[in-house]
C-alpha positions in Angstrom: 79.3 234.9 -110.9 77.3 236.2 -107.8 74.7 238.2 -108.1 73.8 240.6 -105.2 70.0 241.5 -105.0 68.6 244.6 -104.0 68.3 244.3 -100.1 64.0 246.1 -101.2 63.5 243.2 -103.2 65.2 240.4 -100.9 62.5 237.8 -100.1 63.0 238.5 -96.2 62.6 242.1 -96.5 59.5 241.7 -97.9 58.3 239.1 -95.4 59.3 242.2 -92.7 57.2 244.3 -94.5 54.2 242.4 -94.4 54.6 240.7 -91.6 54.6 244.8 -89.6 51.6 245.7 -91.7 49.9 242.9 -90.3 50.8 242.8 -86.5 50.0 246.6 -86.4 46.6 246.0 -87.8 46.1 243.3 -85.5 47.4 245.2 -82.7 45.4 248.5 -83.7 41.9 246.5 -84.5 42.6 245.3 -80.5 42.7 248.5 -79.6 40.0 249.8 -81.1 38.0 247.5 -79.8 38.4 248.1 -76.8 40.5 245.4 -75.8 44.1 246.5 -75.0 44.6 247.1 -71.3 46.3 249.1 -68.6 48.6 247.0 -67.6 50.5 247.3 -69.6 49.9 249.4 -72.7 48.4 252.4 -71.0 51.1 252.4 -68.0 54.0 252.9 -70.5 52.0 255.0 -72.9 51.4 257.6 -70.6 55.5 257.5 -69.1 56.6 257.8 -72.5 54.1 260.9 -72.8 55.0 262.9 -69.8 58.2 262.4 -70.8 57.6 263.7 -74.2 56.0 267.0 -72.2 59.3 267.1 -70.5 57.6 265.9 -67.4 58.3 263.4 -64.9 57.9 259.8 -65.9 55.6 259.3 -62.7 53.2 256.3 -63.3 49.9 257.2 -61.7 49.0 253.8 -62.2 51.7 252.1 -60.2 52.6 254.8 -58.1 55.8 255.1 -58.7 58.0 256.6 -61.6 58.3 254.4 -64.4 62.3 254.0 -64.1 61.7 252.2 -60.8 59.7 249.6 -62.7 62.0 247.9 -65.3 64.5 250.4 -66.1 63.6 250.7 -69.0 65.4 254.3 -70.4 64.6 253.0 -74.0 61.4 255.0 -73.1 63.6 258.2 -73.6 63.8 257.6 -77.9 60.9 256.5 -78.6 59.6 259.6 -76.5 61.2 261.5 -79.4 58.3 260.4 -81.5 55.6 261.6 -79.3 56.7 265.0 -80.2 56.5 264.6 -83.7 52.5 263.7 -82.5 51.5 261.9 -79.2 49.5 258.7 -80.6 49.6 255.3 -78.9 49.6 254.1 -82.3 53.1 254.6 -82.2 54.3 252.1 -79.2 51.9 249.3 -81.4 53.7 250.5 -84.7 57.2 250.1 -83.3 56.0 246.9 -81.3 55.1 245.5 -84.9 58.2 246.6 -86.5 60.5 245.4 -84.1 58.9 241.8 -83.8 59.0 241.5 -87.6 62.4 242.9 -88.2 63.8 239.9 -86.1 63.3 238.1 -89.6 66.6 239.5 -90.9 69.3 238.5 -88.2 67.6 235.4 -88.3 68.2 234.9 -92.1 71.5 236.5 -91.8 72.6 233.8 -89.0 71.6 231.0 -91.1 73.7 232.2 -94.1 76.8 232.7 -91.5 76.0 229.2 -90.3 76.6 227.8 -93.8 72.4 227.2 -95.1 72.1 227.9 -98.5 69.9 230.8 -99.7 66.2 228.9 -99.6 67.1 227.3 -96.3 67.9 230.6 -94.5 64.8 232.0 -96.0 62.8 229.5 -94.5 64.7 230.0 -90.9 63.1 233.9 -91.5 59.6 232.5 -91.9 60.1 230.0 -88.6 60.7 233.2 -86.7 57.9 235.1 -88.1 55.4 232.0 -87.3 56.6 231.4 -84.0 53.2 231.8 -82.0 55.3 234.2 -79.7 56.2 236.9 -82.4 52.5 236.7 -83.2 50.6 236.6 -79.5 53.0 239.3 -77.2 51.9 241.4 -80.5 48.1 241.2 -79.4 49.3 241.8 -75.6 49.4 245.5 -75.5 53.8 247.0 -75.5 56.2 246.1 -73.8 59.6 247.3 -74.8 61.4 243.5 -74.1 60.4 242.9 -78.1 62.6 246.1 -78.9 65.2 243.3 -77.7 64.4 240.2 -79.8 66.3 241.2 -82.5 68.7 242.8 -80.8 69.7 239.8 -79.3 70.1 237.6 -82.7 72.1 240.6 -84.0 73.9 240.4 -81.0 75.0 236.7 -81.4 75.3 237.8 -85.0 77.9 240.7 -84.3 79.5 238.2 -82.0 79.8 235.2 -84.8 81.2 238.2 -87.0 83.7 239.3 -84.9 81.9 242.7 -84.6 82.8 243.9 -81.5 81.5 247.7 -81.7 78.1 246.5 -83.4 77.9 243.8 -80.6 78.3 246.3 -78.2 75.3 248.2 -79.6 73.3 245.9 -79.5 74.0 244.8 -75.9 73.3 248.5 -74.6 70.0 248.1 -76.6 68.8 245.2 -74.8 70.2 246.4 -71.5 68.0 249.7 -72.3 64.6 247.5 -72.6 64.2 246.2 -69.1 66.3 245.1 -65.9 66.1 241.8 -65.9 67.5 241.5 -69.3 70.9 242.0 -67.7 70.5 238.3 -66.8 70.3 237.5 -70.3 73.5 239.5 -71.5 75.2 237.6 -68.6 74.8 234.2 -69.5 74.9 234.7 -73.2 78.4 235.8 -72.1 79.1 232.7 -70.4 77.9 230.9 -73.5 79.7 232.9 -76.1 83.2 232.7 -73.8 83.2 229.1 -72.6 81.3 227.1 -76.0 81.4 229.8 -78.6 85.3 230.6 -78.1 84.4 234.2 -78.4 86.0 235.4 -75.3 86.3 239.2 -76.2 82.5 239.5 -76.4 82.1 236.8 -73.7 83.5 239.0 -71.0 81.9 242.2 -72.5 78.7 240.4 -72.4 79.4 239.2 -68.2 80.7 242.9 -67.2 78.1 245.1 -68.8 75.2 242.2 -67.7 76.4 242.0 -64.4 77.2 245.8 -64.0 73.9 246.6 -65.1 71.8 243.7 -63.0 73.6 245.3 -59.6 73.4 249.1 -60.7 69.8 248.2 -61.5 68.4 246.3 -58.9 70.7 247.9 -55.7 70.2 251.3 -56.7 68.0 252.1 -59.8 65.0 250.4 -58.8 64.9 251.1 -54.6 65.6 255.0 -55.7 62.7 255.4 -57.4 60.4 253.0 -55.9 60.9 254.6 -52.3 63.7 251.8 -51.4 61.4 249.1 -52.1 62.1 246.0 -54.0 60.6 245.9 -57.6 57.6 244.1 -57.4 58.0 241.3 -59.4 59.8 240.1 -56.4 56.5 239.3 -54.6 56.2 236.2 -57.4 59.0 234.5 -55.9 57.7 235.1 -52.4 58.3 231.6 -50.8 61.8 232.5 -51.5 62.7 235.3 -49.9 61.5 239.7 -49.8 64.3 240.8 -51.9 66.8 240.1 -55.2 70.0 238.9 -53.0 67.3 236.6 -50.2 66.1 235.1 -53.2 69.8 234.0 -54.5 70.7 233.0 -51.4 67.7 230.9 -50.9 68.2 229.1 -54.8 71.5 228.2 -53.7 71.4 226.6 -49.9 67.5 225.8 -50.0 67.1 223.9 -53.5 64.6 221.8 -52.1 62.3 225.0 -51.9 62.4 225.1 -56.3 62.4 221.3 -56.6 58.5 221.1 -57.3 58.2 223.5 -59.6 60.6 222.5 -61.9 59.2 218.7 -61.5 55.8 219.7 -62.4 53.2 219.4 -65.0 52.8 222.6 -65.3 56.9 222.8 -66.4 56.3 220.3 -68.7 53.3 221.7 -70.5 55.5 225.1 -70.4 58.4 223.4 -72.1 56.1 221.6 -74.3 54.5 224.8 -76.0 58.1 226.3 -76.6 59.6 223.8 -78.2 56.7 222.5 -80.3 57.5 224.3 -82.8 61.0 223.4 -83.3 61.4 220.0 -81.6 61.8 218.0 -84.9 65.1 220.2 -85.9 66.7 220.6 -82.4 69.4 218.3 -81.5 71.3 217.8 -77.7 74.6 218.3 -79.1 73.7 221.8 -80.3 71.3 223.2 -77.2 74.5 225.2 -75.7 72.8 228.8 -76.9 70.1 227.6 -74.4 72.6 228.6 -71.4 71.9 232.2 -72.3 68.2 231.7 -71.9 68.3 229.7 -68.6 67.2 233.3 -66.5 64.4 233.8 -68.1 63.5 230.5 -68.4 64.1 229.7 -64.8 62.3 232.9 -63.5 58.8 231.8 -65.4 58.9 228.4 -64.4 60.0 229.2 -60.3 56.9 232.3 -61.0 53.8 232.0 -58.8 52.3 234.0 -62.1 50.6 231.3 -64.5 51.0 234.0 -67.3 54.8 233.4 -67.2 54.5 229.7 -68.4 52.4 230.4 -71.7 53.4 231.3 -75.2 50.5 234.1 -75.1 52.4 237.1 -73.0 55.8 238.5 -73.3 57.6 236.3 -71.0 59.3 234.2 -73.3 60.6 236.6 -76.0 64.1 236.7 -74.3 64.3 232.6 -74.6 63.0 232.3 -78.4 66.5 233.9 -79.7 68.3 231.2 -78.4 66.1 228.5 -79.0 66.1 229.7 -82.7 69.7 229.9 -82.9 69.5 226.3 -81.4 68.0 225.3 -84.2 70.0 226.8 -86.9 73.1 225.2 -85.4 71.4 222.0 -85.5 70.6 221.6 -89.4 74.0 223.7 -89.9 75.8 220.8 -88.5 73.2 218.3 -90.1 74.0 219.9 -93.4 78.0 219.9 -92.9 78.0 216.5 -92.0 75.8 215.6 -94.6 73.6 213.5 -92.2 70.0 213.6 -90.4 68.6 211.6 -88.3 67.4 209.4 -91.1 70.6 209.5 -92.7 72.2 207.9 -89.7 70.3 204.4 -89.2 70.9 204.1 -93.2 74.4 205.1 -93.6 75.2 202.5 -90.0 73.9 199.5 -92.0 75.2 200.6 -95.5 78.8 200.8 -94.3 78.3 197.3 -92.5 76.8 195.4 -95.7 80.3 193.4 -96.6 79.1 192.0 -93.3 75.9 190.7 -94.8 75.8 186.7 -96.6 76.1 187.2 -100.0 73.4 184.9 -102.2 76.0 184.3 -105.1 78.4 182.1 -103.2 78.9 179.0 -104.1 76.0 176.3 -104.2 77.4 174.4 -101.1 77.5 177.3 -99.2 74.4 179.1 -100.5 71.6 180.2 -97.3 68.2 178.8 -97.0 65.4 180.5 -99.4 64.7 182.1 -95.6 67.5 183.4 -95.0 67.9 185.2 -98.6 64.2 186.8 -97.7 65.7 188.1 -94.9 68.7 189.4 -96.5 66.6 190.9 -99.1 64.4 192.8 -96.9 67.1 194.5 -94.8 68.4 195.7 -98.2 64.9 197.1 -99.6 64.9 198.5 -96.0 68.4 200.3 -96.5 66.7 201.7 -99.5 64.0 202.6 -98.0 65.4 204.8 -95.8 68.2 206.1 -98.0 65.7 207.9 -100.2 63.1 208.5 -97.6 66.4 210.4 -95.7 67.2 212.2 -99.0 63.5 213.1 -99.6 63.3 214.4 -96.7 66.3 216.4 -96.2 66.3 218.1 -99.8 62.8 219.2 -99.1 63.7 220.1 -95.6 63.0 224.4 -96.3 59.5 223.3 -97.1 59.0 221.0 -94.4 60.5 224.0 -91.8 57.9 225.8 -92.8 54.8 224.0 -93.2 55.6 222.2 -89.6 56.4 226.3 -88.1 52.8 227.3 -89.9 51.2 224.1 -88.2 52.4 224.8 -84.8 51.4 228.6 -85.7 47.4 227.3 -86.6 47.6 225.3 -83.6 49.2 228.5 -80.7 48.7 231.1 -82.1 45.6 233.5 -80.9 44.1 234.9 -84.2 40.9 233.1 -83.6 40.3 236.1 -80.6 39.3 238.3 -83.7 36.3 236.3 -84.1 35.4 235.3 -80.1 36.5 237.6 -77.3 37.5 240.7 -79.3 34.0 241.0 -80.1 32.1 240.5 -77.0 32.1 244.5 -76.5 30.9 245.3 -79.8 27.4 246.5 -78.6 28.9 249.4 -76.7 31.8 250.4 -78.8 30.1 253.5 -80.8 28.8 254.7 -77.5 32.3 254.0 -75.5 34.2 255.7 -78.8 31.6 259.1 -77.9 32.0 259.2 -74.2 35.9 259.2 -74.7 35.3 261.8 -76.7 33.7 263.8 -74.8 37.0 263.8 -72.6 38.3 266.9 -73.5 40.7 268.5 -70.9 43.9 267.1 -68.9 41.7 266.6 -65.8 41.8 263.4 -64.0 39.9 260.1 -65.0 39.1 257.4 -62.9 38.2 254.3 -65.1 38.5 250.8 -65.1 41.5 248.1 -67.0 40.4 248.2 -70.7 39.3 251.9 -71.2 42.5 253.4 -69.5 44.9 252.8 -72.9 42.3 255.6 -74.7 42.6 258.1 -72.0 46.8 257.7 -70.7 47.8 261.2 -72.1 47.6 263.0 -68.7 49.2 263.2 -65.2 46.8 261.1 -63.6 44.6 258.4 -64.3 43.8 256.0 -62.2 41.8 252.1 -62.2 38.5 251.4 -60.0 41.1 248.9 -57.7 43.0 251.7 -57.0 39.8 253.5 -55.5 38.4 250.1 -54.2 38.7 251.0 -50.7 36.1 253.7 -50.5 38.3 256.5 -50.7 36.6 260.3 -52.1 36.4 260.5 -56.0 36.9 264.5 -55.8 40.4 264.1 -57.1 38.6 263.1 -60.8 37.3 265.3 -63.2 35.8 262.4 -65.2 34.8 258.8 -64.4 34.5 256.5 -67.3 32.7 253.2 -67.1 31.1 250.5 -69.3 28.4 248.8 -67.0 27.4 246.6 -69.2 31.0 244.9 -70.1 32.7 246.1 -66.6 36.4 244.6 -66.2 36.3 241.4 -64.3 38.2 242.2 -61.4 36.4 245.2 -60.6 32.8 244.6 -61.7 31.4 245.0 -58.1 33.5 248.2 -57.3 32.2 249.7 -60.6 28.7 249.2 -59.4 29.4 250.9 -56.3 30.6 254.0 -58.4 28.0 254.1 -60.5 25.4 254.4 -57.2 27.7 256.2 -55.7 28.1 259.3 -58.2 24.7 259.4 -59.1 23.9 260.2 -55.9 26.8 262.6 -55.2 26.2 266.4 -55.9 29.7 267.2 -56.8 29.3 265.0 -60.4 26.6 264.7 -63.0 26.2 262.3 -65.8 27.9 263.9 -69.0 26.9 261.1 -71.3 25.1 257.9 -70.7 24.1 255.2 -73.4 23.9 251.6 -73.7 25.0 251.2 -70.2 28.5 253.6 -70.5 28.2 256.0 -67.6 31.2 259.4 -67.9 30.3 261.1 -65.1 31.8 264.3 -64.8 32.6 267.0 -61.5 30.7 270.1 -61.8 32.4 272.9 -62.2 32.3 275.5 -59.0 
């Protein structure tokens, strides 16, 4: 008789719960540190609250409203909970949630694919210890991971034969960000042409395509003041715009030949399949096809951060991948064979073939000869139970290989090296930020912004870099003594600059954090 378990105390929901309780600490100890940036947790922070003030989503960061960015019109729900309180927290909370609640499709597609019950569970902890799930947690929000799980319920709904539920969650990931259309396109072409499924197939390739042209021809110029979206400028050497670039991929190929030929491909393909490459097979990469966008955007991208496992530019692949691997030890399990398995089972099949050391005396073998026969059975053996071993054991090795890979990629060890370097100034940062008390403008630099997004304008020291006038701030916020990289010099210029100035006087100043604020007329 089955017995159904309480979905509260199923091993995986558990996992989901602690897995979120533990990337939203992470994620909020990074940002109370000090360390969560701009670009991009402060630029969608501060969209999501104007919109929650029932302003518009103009990003005074970009210069542009946030719609002409990604597209991303998930930012409308979760404004819904910056009415309920306008926290940050909440983008970091959700970020967690989602990330860890990818665990369940995950388990759920190993049961559909025929794993038994440990198995499956064990496909939910690969997920979870994927150093992806883990890293783009550290890296701010970005609402792509709102479409990792979407996307395994998505092949899950289509494996299920669910079209409304698969429909859902294609408008989901379509919601997150542009380029995702992509994705929904050739996971079309995957589920119509290898999976069969040619209902959700050719939902999949209308609404991706739909979306891709409504986004990019009208969405993204009407916003942006009929410019291109900037990420075009990383694929610069192949044209100014979406449709030059496709062009140029399909009657220049030479132009993309290095890139994909590269080391730098290789050590990009190396860190995303590390963690899976002993339980992917050829025969069952087809799920890849959905992945090849993505995939082929970060490698062609003139922006190193594309080709790591660290930010979010591989969440849209790591579905796929997973689902990959799932088909492969599906398969490996119905055929009742691994790789192993194979080299014994060839030679046990073909042993009438070998001499037999009982036939009669005249036509016995040499004492060599029986050695040799001897050995090639021991090594039949061998193999047999080291194949069985290894395959009834195989929920335990998926793991301990996945936490491995995780020790080895994943970037916990920042806690204890460059999350730390600020720790000097962060009482007297945390004061001066509070000491920000109105809606007036702030001019600050990359890793103070994300404390100070809940206003119309805020604005980075590049963005004032050129010398322009600083009477359009009401407060300038700066940590002189751990500036931002990129702008150390301009924030020295500030400084000199605003001490001098009549129009502004230092409001607080302590272990080298300058808020300088404009007097008041």
């Amino acid at each position: 008789m089955l017995t159904l378990q309480s979905p509260k105390s199923h091993p995986v929901f558990l996992m989901i719960v602690v897995t979120t309780i533990i990337l939203f600490t992470a994620s909020s100890v990074r940002h109370a540190l000090f360390h969560s940036t701009a670009y991009d947790l402060a630029i969608f922070d501060q969209a999501i609250y104007l919109i929650s003030q029932n302003q518009t989503p103009f990003s005074s960061l970009m210069g542009i409203n946030i719609l002409g960015d990604h597209t991303a019109f998930i930012f409308y729900p979760l404004a819904l909970l910056y009415k309920i309180y306008p926290d940050v927290h909440w983008l970091l909370f959700v970020q967690a949630f989602a990330l860890a609640l990818g665990a369940w499709p995950s388990w759920s597609l190993a049961r559909q694919a025929g794993l038994n019950e440990p198995r499956a569970i064990a496909f939910a902890a690969v997920y979870l210890l994927y150093p992806v799930v883990f890293n783009v947690n550290l890296f701010d929000f970005h609402p792509e991971v709102i479409a990792l799980p979407a996307i395994l319920a998505a092949i899950l709904a289509a494996r299920l034969n669910q079209t409304l539920w698969f429909c859902a969650a294609i408008l989901l990931i379509l919601s997150c960000k542009a380029v995702l259309s992509l994705t929904v396109l050739m996971m079309g072409v995957w589920l119509f042409f290898f999976e069969k499924n040619r209902k959700c197939g050719l939902i999949a390739i209308f609404l991706g395509a739909a979306w891709f042209l409504i986004a990019t021809q009208a969405i993204v110029p009407y916003f942006n003041q009929g410019k291109q979206h900037a990420g075009v400028g990383r694929y610069h050497y192949l044209g100014n715009s979406v449709l030059e670039i496709a062009i140029n991929l399909i009657f220049k190929p030479h132009l993309v030949a290095s890139r994909f030929f590269s080391t730098a491909t290789l050590g990009y393909l190396t860190l995303l399949f590390l963690p899976v490459i002993w339980w992917i097979s050829p025969r069952q990469m087809s799920p890849l096809i959905s992945a090849l966008p993505m995939l082929f955007m970060n490698i062609l991208s003139d922006i190193d951060a594309q080709r790591d496992v660290i930010h979010q530019y591989s969440v849209p692949i790591f579905p796929f991948l997973l689902t990959a691997v799932i088909s492969t030890v599906a398969d490996r399990q119905k055929r009742g064979k691994n790789f192993w398995k194979n080299a014994r089972n060839h030679l046990w099949n073909h042993r009438h073939l070998m001499p037999r050391i009982w036939k009669p005396v005249s036509q016995r073998l040499s004492i060599k000869s029986v050695k040799h026969i001897w050995m090639r059975r021991l090594w039949i053996r061998r193999n047999w139970m080291w194949g069985k071993l290894l395959f009834t054991n195989l929920s335990k090795l998926l793991i301990l290989w996945s936490l491995f890979s995780f020790l080895i990629l994943a970037k916990y060890g920042y806690f204890g090296t460059i999350y730390l370097e600020s720790l000097d100034t962060w009482q007297a940062t945390r004061q001066a930020i509070n000491l920000v008390q109105t809606q007036g403008n702030v001019l600050t630099d990359n890793s103070l912004a994300t404390h100070l997004a809940h206003r119309q304008t805020i604005k980075l020291l590049h963005q004032v870099a050129n010398g322009q006038s600083l009477n359009e701030f009401e407060y300038v916020l700066l940590n002189m003594r751990h500036p931002w990289h990129d702008t150390a010099d301009t924030a020295v210029s500030v400084v000199a600059k605003l001490k001098n100035s009549p129009e502004f006087k230092i409001s607080y100043q302590q272990d080298d954090v300058f808020l300088f604020q404009r007097k008041r007329n």
